[in-house]
N, C-alpha and C positions, 0 to 999 in steps of 0.2 A: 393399585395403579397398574395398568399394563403396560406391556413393552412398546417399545417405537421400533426394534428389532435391528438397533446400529451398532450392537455389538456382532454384528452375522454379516458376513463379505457377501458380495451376491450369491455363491454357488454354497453357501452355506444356509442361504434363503430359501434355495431352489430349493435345496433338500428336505429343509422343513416344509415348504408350502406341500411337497409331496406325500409325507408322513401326515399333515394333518387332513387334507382333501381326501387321501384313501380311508379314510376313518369318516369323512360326512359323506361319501359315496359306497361305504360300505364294500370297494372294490378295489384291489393293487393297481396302483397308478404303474405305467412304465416311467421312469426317469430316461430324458434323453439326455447323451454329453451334450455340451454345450458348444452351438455353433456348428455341428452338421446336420442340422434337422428342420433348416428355413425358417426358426422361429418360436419352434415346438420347446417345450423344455419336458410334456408328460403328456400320458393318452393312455386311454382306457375304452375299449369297447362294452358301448349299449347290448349290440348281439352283431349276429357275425358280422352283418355288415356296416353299420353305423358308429365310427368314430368318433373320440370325443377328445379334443384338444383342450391340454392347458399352457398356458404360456405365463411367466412372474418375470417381475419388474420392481426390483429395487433401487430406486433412484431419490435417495434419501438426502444426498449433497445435491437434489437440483430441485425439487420439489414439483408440484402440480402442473405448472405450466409446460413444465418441460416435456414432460410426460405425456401433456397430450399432443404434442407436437411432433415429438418421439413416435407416437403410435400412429398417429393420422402423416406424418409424409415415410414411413419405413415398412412400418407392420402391416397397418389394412392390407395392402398389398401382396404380403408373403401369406396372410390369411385369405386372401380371396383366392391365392393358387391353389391352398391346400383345398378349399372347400368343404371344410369338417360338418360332421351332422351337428356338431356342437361345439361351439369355443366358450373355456372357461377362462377369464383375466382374473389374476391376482397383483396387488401390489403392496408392497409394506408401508405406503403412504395410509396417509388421514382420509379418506374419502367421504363426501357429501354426498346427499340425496342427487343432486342436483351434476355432481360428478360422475356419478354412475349412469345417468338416464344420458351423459352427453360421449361416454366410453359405449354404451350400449347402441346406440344412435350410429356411433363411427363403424361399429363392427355386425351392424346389421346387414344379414338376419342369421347370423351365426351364433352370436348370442342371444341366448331366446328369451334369458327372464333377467332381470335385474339383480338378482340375489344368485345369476350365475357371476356376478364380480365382489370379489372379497377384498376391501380392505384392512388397515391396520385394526381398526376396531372389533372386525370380521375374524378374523383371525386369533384376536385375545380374547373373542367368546368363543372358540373353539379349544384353544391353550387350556382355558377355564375349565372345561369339562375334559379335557385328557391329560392330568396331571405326567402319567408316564410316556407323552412326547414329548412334555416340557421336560422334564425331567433328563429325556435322551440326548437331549439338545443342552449339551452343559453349562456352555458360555451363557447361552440365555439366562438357564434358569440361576444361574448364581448370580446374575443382576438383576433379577426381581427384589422387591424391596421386603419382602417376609425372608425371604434366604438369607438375603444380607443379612441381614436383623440378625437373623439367627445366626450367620455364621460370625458376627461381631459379638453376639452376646455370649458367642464357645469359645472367645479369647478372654485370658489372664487379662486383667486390666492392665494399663502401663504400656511397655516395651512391643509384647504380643499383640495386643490392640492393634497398635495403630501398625505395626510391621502386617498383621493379615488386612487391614484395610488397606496398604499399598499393594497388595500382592492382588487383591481383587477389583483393583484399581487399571489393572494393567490385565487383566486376562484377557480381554477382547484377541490382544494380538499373539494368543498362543495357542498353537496347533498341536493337537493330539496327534503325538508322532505313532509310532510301532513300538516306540522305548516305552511310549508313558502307558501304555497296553499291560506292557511285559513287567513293567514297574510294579505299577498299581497290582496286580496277580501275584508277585513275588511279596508285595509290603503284606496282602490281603493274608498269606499263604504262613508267610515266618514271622508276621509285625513287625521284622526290622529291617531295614534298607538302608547300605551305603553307597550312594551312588558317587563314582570317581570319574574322574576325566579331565582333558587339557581345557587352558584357560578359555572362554566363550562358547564352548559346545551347548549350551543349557544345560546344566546338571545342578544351577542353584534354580531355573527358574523351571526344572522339571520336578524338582522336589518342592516348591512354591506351589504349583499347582497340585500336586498329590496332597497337599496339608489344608489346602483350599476343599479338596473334593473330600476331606474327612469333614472339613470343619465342618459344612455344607448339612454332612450327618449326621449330627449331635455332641463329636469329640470336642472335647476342650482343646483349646489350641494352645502352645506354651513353646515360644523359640527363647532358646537355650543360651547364653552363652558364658563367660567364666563368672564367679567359681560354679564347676559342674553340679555342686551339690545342691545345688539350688532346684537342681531337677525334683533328688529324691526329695525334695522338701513339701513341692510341690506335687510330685506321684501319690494319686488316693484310689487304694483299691477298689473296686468293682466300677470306678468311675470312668466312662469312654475317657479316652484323653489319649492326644496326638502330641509326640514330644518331636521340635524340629533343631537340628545343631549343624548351623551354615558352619565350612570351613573348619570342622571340630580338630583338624592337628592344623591349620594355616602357617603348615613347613616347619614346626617345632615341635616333629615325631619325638626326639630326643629329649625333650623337659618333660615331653609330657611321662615320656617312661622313667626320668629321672626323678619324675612329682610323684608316681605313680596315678598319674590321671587314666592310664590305660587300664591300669586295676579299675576305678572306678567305673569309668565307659564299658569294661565289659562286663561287671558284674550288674550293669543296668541295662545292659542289650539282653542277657542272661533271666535278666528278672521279670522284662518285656515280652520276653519270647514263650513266656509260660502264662501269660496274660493274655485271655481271647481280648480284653477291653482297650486296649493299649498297642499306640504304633509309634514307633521313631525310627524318624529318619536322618541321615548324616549325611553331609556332602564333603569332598575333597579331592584334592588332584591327583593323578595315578601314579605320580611318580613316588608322594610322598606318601600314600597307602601303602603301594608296595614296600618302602622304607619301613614304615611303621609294624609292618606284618614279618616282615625280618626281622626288625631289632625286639620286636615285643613277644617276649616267651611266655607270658597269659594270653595274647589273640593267637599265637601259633599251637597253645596247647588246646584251645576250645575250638577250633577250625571253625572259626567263624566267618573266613570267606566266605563260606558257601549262601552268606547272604548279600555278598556283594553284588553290585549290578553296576557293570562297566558301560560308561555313557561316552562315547566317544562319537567324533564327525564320523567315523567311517560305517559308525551305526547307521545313520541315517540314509534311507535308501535313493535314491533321485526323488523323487515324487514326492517324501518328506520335505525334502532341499525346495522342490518347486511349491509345495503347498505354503510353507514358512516365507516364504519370497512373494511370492503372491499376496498371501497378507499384509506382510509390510507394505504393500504396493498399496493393496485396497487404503487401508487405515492413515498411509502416507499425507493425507492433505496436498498431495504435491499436484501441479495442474497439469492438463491432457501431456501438453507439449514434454514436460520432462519422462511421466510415463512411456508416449513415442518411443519418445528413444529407447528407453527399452524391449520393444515389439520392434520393431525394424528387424530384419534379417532373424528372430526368432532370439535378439542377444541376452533373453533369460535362459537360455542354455547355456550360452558360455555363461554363466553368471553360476548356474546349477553343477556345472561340469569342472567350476574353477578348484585350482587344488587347494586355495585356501579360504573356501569357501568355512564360511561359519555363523551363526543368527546375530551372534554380535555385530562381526561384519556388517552383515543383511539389515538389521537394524539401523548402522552408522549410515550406510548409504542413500536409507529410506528417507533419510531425518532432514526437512521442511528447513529447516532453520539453517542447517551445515550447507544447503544449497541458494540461499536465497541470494547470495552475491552473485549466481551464475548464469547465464543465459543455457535455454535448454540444449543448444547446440554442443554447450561446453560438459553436456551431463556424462554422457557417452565414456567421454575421456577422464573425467573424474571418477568414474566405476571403476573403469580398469585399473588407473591409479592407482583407486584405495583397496584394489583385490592385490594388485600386482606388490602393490609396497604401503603397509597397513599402519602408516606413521598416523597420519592424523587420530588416529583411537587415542594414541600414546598422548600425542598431542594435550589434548580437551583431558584425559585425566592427569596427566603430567601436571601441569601448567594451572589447569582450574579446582581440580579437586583434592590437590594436595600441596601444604606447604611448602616454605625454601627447605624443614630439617628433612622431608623425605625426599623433593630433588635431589638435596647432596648426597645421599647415600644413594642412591640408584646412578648417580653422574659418577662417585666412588669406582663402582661395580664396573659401569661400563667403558671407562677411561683406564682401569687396569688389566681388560683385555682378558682376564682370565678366572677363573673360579678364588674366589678369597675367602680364607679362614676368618671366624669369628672374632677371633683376638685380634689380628694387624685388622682388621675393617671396622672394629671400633675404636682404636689407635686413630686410626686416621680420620673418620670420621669427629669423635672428637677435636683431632687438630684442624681441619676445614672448619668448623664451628668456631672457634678459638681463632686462628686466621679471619675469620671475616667477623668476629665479635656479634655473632648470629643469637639472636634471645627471641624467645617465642611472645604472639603479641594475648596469646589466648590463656586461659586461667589451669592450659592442661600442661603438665608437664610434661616438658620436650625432652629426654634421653635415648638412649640408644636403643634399649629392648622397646620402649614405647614406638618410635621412629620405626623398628623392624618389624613391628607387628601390623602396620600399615603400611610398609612400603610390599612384604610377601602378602599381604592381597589380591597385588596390582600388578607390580613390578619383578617381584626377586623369589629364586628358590631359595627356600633354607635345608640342608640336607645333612647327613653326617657322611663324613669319609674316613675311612677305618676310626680312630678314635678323636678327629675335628669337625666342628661345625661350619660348615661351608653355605657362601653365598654366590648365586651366578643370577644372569638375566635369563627370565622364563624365555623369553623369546626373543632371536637376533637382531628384530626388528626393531628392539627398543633401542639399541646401541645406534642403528644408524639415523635414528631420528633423534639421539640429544646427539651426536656430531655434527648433523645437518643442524639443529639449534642451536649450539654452542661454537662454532670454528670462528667467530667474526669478534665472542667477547674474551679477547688477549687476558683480560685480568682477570677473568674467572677462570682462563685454564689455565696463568700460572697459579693461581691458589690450588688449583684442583690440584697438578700434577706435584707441587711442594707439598700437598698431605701425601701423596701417597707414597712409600717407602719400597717399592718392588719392582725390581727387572722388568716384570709385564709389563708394566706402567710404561717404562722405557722402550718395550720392544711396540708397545701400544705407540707411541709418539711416533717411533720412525716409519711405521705403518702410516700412518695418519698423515705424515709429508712424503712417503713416496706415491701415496696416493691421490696427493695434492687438495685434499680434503682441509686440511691447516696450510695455510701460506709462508713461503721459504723465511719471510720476514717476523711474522709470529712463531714461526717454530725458533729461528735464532734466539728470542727473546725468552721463551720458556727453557730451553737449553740454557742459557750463559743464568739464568735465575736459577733452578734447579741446582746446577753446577757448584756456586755457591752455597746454597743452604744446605746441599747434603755434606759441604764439609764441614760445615758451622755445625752441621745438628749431627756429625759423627756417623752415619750412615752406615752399613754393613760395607765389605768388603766388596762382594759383586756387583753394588749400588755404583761403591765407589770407583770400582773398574771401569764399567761400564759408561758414567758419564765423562770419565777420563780419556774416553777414547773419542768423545765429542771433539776435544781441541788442544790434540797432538802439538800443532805447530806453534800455539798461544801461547807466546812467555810469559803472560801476564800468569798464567794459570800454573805455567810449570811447577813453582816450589810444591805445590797443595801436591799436584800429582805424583811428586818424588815422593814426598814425605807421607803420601798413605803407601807407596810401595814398597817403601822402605820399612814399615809400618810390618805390611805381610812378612817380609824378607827375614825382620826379627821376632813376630808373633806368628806364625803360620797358623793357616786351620784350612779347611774345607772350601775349594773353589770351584763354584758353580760353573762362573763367566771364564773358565781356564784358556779359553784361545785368546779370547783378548787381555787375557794378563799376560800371556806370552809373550804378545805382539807388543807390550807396552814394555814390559821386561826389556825384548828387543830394542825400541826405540830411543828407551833412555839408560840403557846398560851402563855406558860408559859413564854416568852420573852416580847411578849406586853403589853405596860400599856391599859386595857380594863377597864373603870369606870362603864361602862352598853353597854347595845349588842342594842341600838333603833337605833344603822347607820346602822344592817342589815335591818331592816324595808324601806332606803330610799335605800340599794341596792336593793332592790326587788319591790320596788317602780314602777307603769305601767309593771311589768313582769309576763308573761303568763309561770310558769315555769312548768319543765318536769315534771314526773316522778321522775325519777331518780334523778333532784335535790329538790323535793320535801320531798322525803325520806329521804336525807340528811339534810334539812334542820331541818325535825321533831329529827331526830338522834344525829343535834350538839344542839338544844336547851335542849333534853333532856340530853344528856351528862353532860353538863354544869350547868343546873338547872335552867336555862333563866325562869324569871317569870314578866318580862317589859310587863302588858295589852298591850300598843299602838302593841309592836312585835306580843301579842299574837293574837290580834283582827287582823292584817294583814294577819298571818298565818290562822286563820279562816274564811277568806275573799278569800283567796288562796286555800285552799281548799275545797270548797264550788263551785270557779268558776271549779276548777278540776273535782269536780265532774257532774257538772253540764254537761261542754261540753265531758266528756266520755258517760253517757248516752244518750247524743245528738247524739254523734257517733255511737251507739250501735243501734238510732234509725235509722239512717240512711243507714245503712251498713246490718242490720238486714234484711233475707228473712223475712216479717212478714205474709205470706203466713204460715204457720208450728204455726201461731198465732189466725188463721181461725179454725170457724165452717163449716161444710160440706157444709152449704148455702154462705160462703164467709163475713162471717159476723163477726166484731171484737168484745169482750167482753172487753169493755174498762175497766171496776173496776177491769175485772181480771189481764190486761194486766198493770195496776195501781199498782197492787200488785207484780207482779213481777219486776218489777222495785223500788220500794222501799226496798225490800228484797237483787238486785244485788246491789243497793246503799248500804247496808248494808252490805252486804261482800264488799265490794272496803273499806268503813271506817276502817272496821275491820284488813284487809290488812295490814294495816298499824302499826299494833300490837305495837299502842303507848298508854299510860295513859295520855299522854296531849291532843289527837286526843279526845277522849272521855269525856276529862273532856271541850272542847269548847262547847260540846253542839250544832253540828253543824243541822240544820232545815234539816231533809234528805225532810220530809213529806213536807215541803214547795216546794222546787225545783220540787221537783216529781209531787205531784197537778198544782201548781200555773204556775210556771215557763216554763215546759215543752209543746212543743206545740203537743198534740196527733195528735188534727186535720187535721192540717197542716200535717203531716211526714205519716197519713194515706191515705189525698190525694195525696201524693205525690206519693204513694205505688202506688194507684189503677191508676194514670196517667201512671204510669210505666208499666203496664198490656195490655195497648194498643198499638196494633202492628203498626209498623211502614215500611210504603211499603220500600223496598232498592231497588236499581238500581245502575247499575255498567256501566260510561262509561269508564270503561279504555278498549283503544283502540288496548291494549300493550295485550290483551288477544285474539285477533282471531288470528288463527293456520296460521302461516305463516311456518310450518315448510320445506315443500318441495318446496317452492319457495327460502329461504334461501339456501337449500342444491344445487336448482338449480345454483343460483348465485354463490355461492363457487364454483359449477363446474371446473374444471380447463379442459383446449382446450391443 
């Protein structure tokens, strides 16, 4: 069967019809850009002076008619200016006998013979006999149906199957970037590639098409995924075979060194790489390679970086960006009118030039279906939109392609505002489950590791910090798109914000109402709910501070809030929220039994405190008349470290350049003295008579303590230039080759 050639955008047409016409001409066709050449698209001269014009025409979404109505009121004309010794037509249509002699008829006597016009059928008897322009030409040739064949009959049956029949299923719309070059040479060179990068840049659908272009040549195809060993089960020596492992640590760096999966993965990269027959490739995200290459002491003893290959946007040079963009355009099914819009003003520049530009993106945008509610006029604004603020992606996989148990852990995440440990984020997670009596309707079972390992697909980093496993939103943009979805269902955020047990969560709400994103009237109601159940369910102390300070003037509330402070007053430990325990201390003093003030000593116990509650703290001892040494020696111990690390600060931040004699040279006693004098105003500041009466060592900290030396070499290391260099490849001026591409025929 031959091709119909509708895997290939026009200018990918042009290029072949050029490569295969230089081959039945026996002579280098010139290829002209597109659209400044009156029509021309290739030309070759007879002898010196007799030209020979070709011009192609892929109009495959319009067919015959169109075509010749296209060439008889546009073209004859641009061809009668040129007045070539010869014009050659090509079309990637079906052409009749009877087509030809009425194309030949239109463009007479320029076209002299009938068999000077090639169509589709013309063209797959040419393919026929030069396997290696079919072959040059990739997208084509992997949709002829022997390739196929063959590249489905070099998949493992099952899983692998049909995952390389979707991958070939979809090549049409992928562009052979500079990466997939550098890729392919790199996989060809070591057999192993792990390509990393942020979410949507292609680095799963660039290693999809590397696994395509093996399978293509005889490799068995075999996509990976747990348990690993399933690999070596299936590894047969001397046999080609391409091993592919989407996602192989999906932010669970940490088990997998804790399984020793990294053992296995590298003693099978290891085992690969001494195999001419054999390639595998890995994909993952860069933050969690980098994670993995740090925590894992087998990848850092084998330096096996050096087969990494970093896939990032900023890889991509413009003219990549415009080629990728372009295609979605062509392959978009979308009608003239929406395309417009984007050629007006040239606005696939800004579209190429956006900073969050990405194929994913590019893809959402293009996509026929996500537009059909909209009149073309509305398209323009819908770009920018979804360039400017990329909700709706989140949206459609949010919502459609994943259930309630992984909403609620990403609404989890993003409702407590802040990175959460793996232990409180299954705590609460469980309890939102349990709260809404959530039971899965499908036969898989729904927990928490299962729920994580589908929501860090999509959704969530999974990371270690020093020795916790932490979860955050990959991207900020997911937060504002479940606020924007969430602020109107009052009973979903009080369930949310009752699972969740953390300050954030709190500091997340007041956010939320100063920003008027939640209404004064739903945020009351999640406040006075909250309120309650965190003293029902015992709550930590900073929990319980901190919603305490909701409703000071509430009697209804008061007893609860006496009775947890009273609570600290006789149990002391460690306070985070220390200003507003202050401030609450203060408010209801005169209600607590207080025998001496030394439990504020074990609140502030290991605490590096601010400013600002440093202040308060000198302002409620003096209030009060507090004179407990142990309190008072702590306070002078506290500020003492205050002072200590703001001149630290000052050394460090400070040009000390403007500190220089004209020779470059520092006057350390003098530079001594001025520091003693600014520690002297910081004490002063604080316009206390207890500050003063501690007697705090300023002369100590200042001589002893401080490190001149050091913070001076630090200066002069800083004075030494440092060469820069810029590979970003995203900087040479493609700009008239872009504009050529957009050209429209």
């Amino acid at each position: 069967m031959g091709y119909d050639f509708s895997q290939l955008n026009d200018k990918e047409f042009e290029i072949l019809t050029v490569d295969l016409l230089s081959v039945v001409f026996g002579i280098r066709i010139q290829r002209y850009k597109t659209g400044k050449d009156g029509g021309v698209d290739g030309s070759f001269f007879i002898d010196d002076k007799n030209e020979v014009i070709l011009q192609c025409k892929h109009y495959l979404k319009t067919g015959y008619q169109w075509l010749i109505s296209k060439l008889r009121n546009e073209e004859v004309e641009k061809v009668g200016k040129l007045k070539p010794s010869k014009y050659i037509f090509v079309t990637s249509l079906s052409l009749s006998k009877d087509n030809k002699k009425e194309i030949k008829t239109l463009f007479s006597p320029y076209i002299k013979r009938i068999d000077d016009i090639f169509g589709q059928e013309d063209l797959n008897d040419i393919l026929s006999k030069n396997p290696s322009i079919e072959e040059k030409h990739f997208k084509l040739w992997i949709s002829s149906t022997n390739v196929f064949n063959r590249i489905i009959n070099n998949a493992i049956k099952g899983r692998s199957e049909f995952e390389l029949n979707q991958i070939q299923k979809k090549s049409h719309k992928y562009i052979r970037t500079e990466n997939h070059q550098i890729a392919l040479e790199k996989l060809i060179k070591n057999h192993v590639l792990i390509i990393s990068g942020e979410p949507g840049v292609w680095k799963t659908t660039l290693a999809e098409n590397l696994c395509l272009h093996f399978a293509s040549k005889d490799y068995e195809f075999i996509s990976i995924e747990e348990p690993f060993n399933e690999a070596e089960n299936i590894y047969t020596k001397w046999k080609k075979q391409i091993f592919y492992f989407d996602d192989f640590l999906w932010s669970n760096y940490l088990e997998a060194i804790e399984n020793r999966k990294d053992t296995f993965i590298v003693k099978f990269i290891e085992r690969i790489k001494d195999d001419a027959t054999k390639r595998f490739i890995l994909t993952t995200r860069t933050n969690i390679l980098n994670s993995w290459v740090t925590h894992s002491s087998i990848f850092a003893t084998k330096n096996l970086q050096k087969n990494e290959f970093m896939l990032t946007v900023g890889n991509l040079t413009s003219f990549d960006k415009a080629s990728i963009l372009y295609n979605h355009i062509w392959f978009s099914k979308m009608n003239n009118g929406f395309i417009d819009e984007i050629y007006v003003e040239r606005r696939y520049k800004n579209i190429i030039a956006h900073k969050n530009f990405n194929p994913r993106l590019i893809e959402f945008i293009t996509d026929i279906d996500r537009t059909e509610s909209l009149d073309s006029s509305e398209y323009w604004s819908y770009i920018k939109e979804t360039l400017n603020n990329p909700k709706d992606i989140w949206r459609d996989c949010f919502n459609i392609q994943h259930d309630e148990f992984v909403r609620n852990l990403v609404i989890l995440v993003a409702f407590d505002g802040w990175v959460i440990g793996e232990t409180s984020l299954q705590k609460w997670f469980d309890r939102l489950i349990e709260i809404e009596s959530l039971k899965s309707n499908s036969h898989t079972i729904k927990n928490f590791n299962s729920t994580t390992k589908l929501s860090t697909k999509s959704f969530l980093n999974r990371n270690k910090s020093w020795e916790a496993i932490i979860y955050s939103l990959f991207n900020p943009s997911i937060s504002d798109f479940i606020y924007n979805e969430y602020w109107k269902d009052t009973n979903k955020l009080i369930q949310i914000f009752k699972s969740l047990y953390s300050v954030s969560s709190l500091r997340k709400l007041d956010w939320l109402g100063t920003q008027k994103i939640i209404p004064n009237d739903t945020l009351l109601k999640i406040k006075e709910t909250i309120f309650l159940d965190a003293f029902i369910q015992k709550k930590d102390y900073d929990y319980l501070i901190y919603v305490s300070n909701y409703f000071l003037t509430d009697k209804t509330k008061e007893l609860s809030i006496l009775n947890n402070l009273q609570n600290i007053i006789n149990k002391p430990k460690k306070i985070e929220e220390f200003q507003k325990f202050l401030y609450l201390l203060n408010v209801f003093h005169t209600n607590l039994q207080i025998k001496d003030y030394l439990f504020l000593e074990q609140c502030i116990e290991e605490r590096q405190l601010t400013l600002s509650e440093l202040e308060n703290l000198i302002t409620f001892i003096e209030g009060f008349n507090i004179r407990e040494s142990i309190l008072l020696e702590t306070l002078k111990k506290i500020i003492g470290s205050y002072l200590y690390n703001t001149l630290i600060d000052w050394l460090i931040d400070v040009d000390l350049q403007k500190y220089a004699n004209q020779e470059g040279y520092f006057d350390k006693q003098w530079l001594e003295s001025y520091l003693l004098k600014k520690a002297e105003d910081i004490i002063n500041n604080f316009h206390s008579d207890i500050v003063e009466e501690l007697n705090i060592d300023i002369t100590g900290i200042v001589m002893d303590d401080l490190d001149f030396n050091g913070a001076l070499e630090d200066y002069k290391q800083s004075l030494i230039p440092c060469d820069k260099e810029s590979n970003d490849i995203s900087l040479i001026d493609f700009d008239k080759d872009i504009d050529n591409l957009f050209q429209r025929t």
